[in-house]
Backbone as CSV, one residue per row, in Angstrom:
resi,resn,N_x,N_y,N_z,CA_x,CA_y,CA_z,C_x,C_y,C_z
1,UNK,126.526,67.801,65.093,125.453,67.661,66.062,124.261,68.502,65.585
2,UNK,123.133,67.890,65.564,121.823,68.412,65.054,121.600,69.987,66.027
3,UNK,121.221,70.764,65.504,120.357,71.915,65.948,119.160,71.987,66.776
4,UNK,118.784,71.375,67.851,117.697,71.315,68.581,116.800,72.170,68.605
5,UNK,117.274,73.505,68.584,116.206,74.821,68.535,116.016,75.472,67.256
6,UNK,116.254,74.362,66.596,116.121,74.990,65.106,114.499,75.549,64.482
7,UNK,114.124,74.184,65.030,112.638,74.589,64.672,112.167,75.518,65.670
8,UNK,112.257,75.162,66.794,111.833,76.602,67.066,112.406,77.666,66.710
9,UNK,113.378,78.119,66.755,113.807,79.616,65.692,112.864,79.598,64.466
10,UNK,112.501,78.510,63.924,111.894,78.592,62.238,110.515,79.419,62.667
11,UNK,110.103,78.746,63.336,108.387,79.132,64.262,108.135,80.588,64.355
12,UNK,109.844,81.238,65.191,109.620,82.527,65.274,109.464,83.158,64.337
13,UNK,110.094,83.049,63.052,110.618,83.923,62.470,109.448,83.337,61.222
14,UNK,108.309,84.362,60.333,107.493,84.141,59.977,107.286,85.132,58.591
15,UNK,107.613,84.600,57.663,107.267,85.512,56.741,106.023,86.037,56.014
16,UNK,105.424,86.881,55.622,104.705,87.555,55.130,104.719,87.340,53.387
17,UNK,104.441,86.460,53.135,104.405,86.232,51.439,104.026,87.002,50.978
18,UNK,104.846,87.618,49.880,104.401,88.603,48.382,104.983,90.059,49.316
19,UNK,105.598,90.110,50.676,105.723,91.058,51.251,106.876,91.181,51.371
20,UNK,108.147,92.285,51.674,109.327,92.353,52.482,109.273,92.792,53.973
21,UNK,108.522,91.944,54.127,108.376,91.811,55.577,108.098,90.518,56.595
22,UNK,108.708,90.102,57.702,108.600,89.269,59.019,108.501,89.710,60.035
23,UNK,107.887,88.364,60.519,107.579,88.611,62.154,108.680,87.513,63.032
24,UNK,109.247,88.439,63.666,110.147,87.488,64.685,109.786,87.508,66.143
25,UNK,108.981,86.705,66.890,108.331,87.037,68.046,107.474,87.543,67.696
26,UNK,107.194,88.401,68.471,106.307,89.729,68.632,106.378,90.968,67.739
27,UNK,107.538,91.020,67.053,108.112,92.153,66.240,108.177,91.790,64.434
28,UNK,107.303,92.890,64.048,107.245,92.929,62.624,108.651,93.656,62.053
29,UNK,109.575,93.126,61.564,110.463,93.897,60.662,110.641,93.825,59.065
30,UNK,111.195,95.186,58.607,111.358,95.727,57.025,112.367,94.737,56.514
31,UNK,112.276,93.805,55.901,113.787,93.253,55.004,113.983,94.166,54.015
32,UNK,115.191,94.246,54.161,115.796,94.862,52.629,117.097,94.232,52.099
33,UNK,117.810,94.705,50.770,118.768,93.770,50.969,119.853,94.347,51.512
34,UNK,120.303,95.107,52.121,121.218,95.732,52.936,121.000,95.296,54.816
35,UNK,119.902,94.318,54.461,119.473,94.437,56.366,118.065,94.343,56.787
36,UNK,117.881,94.468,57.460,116.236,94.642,58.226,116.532,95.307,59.152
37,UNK,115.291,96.306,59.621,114.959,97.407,60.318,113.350,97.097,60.871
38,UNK,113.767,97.308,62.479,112.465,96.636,63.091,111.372,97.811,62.788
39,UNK,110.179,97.649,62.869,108.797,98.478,62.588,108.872,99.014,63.443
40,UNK,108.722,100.179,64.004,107.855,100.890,65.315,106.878,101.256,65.435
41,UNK,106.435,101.551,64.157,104.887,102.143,63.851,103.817,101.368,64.360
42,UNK,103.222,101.915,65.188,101.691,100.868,65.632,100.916,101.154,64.962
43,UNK,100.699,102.102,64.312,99.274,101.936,63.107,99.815,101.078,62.221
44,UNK,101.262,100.894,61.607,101.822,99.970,60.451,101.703,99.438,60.887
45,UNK,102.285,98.210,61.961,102.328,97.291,62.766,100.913,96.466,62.891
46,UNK,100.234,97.215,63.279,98.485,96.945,63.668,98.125,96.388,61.961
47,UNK,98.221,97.299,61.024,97.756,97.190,59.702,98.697,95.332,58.980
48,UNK,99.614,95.624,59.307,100.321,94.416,59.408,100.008,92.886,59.719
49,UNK,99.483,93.611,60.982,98.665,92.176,61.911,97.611,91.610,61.304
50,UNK,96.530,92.900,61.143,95.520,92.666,60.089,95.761,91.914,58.663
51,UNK,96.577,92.402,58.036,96.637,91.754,56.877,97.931,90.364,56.801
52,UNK,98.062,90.236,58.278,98.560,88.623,58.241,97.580,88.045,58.512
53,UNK,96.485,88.470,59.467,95.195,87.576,59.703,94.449,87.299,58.819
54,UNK,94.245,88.277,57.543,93.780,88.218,56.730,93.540,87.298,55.797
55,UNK,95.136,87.326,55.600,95.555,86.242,54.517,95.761,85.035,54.903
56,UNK,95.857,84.605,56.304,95.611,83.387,57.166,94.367,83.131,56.578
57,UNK,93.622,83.850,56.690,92.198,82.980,56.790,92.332,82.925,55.522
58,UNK,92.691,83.595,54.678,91.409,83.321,53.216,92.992,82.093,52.563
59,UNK,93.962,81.952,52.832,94.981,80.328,52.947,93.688,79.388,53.283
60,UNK,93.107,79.255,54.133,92.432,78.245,55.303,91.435,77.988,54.365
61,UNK,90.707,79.360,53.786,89.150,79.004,52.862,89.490,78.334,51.547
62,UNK,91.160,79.086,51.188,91.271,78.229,50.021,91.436,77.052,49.836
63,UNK,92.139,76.329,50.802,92.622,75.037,51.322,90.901,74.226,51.612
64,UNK,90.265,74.663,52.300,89.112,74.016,52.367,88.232,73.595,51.136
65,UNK,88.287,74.558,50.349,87.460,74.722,49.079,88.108,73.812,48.418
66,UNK,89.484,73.668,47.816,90.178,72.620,47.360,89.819,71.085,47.732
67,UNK,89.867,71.047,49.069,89.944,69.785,49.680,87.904,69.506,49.207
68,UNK,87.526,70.504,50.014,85.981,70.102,49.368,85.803,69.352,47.468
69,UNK,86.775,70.406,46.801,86.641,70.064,45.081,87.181,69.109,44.909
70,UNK,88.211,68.138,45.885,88.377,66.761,45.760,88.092,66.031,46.192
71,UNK,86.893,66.146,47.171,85.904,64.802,47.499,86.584,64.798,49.195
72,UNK,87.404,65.594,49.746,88.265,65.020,51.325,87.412,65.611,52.047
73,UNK,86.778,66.436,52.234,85.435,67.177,53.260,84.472,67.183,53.506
């Protein structure tokens, strides 16, 4: 029987490329290979946020710029 909440579990759980780190919900945690250990730090945490927004956007500019250099925009 198929997994219904699969995708949503996928949704939550959000990785941070080039990083050892995810977001599950609301909560940034450390992967390691022994485990993960949730963040508590709000200045890390905060710095975190930032540099997922970050790299959101400049994904978005690169993706645009592409699509512009092939004639789709």
């Amino acid at each position: 029987m198929p997994d219904l909440n699969l995708s949503k579990r996928m949704r939550a759980i959000t990785p941070l490329p080039g990083t050892p780190v995810v977001r599950r919900g609301s909560h940034w945690w450390l992967v390691a290979g022994d485990g993960s250990f949730l963040a508590t730090d709000p200045t890390f945490t905060g710095e975190l946020d930032r540099f997922a927004a970050a790299r959101a956007a400049a994904d978005r500019d690169v993706a645009h710029l592409r699509a512009r250099r092939n004639g789709k925009a």
